[in-house]
C-alpha positions, 0 to 999 in steps of 0.5 A: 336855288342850290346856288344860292343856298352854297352862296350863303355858306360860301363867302367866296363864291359872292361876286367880285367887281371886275374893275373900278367901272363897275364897282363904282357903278354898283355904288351909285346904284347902291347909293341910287337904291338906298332910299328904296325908290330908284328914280328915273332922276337918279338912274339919268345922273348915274347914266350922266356920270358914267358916260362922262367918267369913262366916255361911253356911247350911249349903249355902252352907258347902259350895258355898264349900269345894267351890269352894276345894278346887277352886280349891286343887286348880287353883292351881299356888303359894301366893302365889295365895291370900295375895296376894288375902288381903293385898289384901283383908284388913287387917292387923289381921285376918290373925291371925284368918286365921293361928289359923284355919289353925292350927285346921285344921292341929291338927284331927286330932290331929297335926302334920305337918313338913309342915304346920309348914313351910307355917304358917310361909310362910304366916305370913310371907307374910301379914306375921304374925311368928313369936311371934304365929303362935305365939301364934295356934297356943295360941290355936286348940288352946284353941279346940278343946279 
């Protein structure tokens, strides 16, 4: 409880993302969450994702997103994750992070103003422009139709 409560006054004491992987894990989670119903169809895009990003085993897939929904769970803003994003992926590959999201976001049949209004921070955050996000959205729905 203490730590929690030096948490609140100490802004440096909140987590930091190791690296990319987890941060861009942690925002799939956060996008995943932000409906308030983490489905089983999301939690299998993001598993698809991750695995396919980073050629993980199965097991290795699952630690990676157990330790971002953690991560998620703990971090107190977005700017977290897309700050150690932006320093670790170049821009030219941040629309691969950007349609990913979106994949996740349309994984279980509906959109959410909730999870439009987060897309489009998390785009600008990452420097990916409005026509290109959605560009990256038509994309994702072709991929998973």
């Amino acid at each position: 409880m203490m730590n929690k409560l030096l948490s609140v006054f100490a802004p440096n004491a909140a987590p930091q993302a190791p690296d990319d992987r987890v941060a861009i894990a942690g925002l799939l989670v956060r996008v995943a969450r932000t409906d308030g119903d983490y489905a089983p169809e999301e939690i299998a895009r993001i598993d698809r994702i991750l695995s396919s990003r980073y050629g993980l085993t199965p097991q290795a897939t699952t630690t990676l997103r157990q330790e971002a929904e953690q991560y998620e769970k703990d971090a107190p803003d977005t700017v977290r994750f897309t700050r150690a994003i932006k320093d670790s992926v170049p821009f030219e590959e941040r629309e691969a992070v950007i349609e990913a999201l979106w994949q996740v976001v349309l994984a279980d049949g509906s959109r959410d103003t909730h999870e439009d209004t987060l897309m489009r921070l998390l785009a600008n955050l990452l420097g990916v422009n409005d026509v290109d996000s959605a560009r990256c959205r038509q994309k994702a729905l072709s991929a998973l139709g």
